[in-house]
Short mmCIF file of the C-alpha atoms (twelve columns), coordinates in Angstrom:
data_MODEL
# 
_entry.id   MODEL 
# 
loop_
_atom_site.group_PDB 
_atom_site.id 
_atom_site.type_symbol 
_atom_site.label_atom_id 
_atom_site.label_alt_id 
_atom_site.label_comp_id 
_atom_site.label_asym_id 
_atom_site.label_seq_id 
_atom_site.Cartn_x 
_atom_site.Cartn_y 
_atom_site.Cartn_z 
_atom_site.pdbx_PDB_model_num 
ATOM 1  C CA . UNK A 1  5.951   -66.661 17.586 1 
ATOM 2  C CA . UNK A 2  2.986   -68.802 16.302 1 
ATOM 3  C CA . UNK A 3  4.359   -71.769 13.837 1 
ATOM 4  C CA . UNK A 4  0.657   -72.629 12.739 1 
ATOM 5  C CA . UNK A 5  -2.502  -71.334 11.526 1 
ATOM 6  C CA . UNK A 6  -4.549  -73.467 13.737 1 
ATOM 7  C CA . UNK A 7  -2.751  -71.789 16.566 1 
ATOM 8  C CA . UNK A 8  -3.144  -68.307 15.773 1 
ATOM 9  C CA . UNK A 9  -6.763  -69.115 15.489 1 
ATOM 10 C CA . UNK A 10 -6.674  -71.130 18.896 1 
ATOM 11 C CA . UNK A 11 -5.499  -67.590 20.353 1 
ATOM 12 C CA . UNK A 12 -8.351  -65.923 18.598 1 
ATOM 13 C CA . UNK A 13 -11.158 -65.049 20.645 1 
ATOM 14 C CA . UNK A 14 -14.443 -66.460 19.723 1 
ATOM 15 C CA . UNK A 15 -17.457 -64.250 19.067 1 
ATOM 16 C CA . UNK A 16 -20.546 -65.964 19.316 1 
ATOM 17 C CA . UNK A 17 -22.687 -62.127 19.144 1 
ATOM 18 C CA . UNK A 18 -22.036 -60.552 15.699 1 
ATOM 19 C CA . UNK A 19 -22.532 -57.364 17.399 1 
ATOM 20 C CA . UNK A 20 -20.332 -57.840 19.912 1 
ATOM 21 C CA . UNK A 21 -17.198 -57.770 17.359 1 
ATOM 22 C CA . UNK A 22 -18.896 -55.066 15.927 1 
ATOM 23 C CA . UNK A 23 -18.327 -53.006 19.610 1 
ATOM 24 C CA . UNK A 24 -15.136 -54.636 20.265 1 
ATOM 25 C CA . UNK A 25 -13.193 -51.680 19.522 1 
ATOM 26 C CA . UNK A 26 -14.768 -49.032 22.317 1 
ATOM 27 C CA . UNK A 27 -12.374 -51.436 24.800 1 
ATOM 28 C CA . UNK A 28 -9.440  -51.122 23.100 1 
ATOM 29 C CA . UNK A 29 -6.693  -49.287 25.548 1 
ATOM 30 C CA . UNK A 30 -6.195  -46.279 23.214 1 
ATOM 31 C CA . UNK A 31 -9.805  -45.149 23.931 1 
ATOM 32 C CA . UNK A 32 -9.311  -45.583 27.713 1 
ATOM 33 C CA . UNK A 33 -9.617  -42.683 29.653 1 
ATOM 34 C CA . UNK A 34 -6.505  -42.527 31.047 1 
ATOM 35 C CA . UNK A 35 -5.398  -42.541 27.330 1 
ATOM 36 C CA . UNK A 36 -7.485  -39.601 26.766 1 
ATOM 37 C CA . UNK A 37 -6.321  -37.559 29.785 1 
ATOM 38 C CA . UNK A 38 -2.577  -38.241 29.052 1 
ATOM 39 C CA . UNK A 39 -3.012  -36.596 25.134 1 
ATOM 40 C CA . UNK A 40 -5.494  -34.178 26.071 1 
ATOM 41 C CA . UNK A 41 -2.436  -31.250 26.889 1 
ATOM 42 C CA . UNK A 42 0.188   -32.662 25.162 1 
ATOM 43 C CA . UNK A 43 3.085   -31.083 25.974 1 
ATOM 44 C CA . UNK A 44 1.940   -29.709 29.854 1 
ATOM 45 C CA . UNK A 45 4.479   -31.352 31.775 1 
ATOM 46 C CA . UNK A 46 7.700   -30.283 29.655 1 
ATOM 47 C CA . UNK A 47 6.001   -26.184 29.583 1 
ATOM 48 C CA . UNK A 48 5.516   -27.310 33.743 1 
ATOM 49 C CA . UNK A 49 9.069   -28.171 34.617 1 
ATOM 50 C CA . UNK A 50 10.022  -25.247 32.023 1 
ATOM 51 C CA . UNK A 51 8.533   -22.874 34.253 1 
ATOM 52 C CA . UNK A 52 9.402   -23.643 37.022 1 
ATOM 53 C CA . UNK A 53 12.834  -23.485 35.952 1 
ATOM 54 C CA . UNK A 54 12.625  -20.272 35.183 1 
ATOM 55 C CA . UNK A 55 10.954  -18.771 37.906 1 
ATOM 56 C CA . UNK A 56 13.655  -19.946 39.966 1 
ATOM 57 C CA . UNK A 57 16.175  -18.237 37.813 1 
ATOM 58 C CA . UNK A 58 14.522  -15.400 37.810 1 
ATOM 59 C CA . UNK A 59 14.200  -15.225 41.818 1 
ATOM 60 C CA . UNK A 60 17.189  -16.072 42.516 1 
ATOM 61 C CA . UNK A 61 19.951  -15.297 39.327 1 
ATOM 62 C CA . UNK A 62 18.256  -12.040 38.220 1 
ATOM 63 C CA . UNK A 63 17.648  -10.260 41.876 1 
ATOM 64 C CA . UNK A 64 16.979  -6.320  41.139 1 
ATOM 65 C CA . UNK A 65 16.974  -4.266  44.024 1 
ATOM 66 C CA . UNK A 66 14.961  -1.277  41.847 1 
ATOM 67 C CA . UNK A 67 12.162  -3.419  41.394 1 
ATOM 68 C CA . UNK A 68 9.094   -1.956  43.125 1 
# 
């Protein structure tokens, strides 16, 4: 944990292009676009493994020999 001010600012990066501060954000990880693929289906791999679950149940717990 930082003890002083001068350190927190030492840490600090320094921005010489007051537009470059400006566009600092479009590098931030949470507009990456791994970031973006991972929430784009949220929910795809739990309904995935969900249904593949049951397809196996059905092919092999609920076996009907009537079924055309």
């Amino acid at each position: 944990m930082l003890r002083h001010h001068s350190e927190a600012q030492a840490r600090r990066p320094v921005y010489n292009d007051p537009w470059k501060r400006r566009e600092a954000w479009r590098s931030h990880p949470i507009f990456s676009k791994a970031s973006n693929f991972k929430t784009l289906f949220p929910g795809l791999g739990w309904a995935t493994a969900a249904f593949a679950v049951y397809c196996t149940y059905e092919h092999f717990m609920l076996k009907d020999k009537k079924h055309h």
